[in-house]
C-alpha positions as CSV (number, residue, x, y, z in Angstrom):
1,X,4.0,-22.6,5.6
2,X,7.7,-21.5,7.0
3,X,8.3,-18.2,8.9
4,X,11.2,-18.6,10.4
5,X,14.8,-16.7,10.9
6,X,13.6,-14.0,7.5
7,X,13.1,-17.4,6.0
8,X,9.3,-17.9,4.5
9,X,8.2,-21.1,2.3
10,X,5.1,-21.7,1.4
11,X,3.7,-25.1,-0.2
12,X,0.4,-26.8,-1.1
13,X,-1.1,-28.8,1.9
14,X,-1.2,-31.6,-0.8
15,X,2.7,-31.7,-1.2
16,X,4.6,-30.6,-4.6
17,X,7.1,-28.3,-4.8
18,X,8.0,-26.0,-1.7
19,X,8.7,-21.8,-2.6
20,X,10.9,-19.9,-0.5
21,X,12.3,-16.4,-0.2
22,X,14.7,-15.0,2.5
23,X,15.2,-11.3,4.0
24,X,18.8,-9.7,4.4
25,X,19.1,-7.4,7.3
26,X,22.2,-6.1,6.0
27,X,23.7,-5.4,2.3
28,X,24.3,-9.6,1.5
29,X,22.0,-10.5,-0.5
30,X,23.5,-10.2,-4.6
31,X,22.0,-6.7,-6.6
32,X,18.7,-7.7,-8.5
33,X,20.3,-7.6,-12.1
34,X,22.7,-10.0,-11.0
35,X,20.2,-12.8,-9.7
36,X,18.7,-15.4,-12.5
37,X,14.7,-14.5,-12.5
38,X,12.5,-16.6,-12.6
39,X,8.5,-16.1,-12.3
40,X,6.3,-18.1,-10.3
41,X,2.4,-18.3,-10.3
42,X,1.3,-19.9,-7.4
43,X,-2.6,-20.8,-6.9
44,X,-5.4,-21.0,-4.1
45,X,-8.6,-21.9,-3.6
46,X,-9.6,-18.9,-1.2
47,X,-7.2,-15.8,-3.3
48,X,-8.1,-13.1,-0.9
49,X,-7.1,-15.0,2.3
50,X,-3.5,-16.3,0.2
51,X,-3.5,-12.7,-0.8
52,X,-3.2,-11.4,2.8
53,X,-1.0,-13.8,4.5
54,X,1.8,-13.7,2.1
55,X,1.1,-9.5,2.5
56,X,1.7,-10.6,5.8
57,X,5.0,-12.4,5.2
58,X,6.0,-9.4,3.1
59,X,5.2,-9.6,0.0
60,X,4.3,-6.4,-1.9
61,X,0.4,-7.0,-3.6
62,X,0.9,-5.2,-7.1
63,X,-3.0,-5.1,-8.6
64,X,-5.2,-7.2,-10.3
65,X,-4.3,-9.3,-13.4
66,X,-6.1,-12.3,-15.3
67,X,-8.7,-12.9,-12.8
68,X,-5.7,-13.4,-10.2
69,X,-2.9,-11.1,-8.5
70,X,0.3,-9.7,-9.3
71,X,2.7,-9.4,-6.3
72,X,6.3,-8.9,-5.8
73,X,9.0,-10.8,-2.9
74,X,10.8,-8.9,0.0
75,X,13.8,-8.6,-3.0
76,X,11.2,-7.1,-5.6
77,X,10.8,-10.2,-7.8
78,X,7.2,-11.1,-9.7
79,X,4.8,-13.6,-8.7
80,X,1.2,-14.6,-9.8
81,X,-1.4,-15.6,-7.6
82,X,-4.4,-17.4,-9.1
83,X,-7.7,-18.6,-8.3
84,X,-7.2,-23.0,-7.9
């Protein structure tokens, strides 16, 4: 995992495909309906402690959904987080 300069990336220990999402501290960053969307669902073996530390890298958790998580990024965007 990546926390660096409102840059975070996460990626499976194992390799594979890296996710990342960035923080604007200022009014940069394209409006919402402008940006292609894309959803992710992104899975762990141990879903509470994923849970908290991308909480902790601000994410927004949304509730529970099919036996996994709904969150959103720092720009407001949908994610899944499943049980591995």
């Amino acid at each position: 995992m990546l926390d660096q300069d409102g840059q975070t990336a996460i990626q499976s220990p194992h390799g594979g495909t890296k996710i990342s999402f960035d923080s604007w501290e200022d009014d940069s960053a394209p409006p919402r309906d402008l940006r292609s969307r894309q959803r992710y669902d992104l899975f762990s073996e141990d879903l509470d402690a994923a849970t908290e530390r991308l909480v902790a890298r601000g994410a927004t958790l949304l509730g529970e959904r099919d036996g996994g998580v709904e969150m959103t990024d720092p720009d407001g965007f949908d994610f899944g987080l499943r049980r591995l």
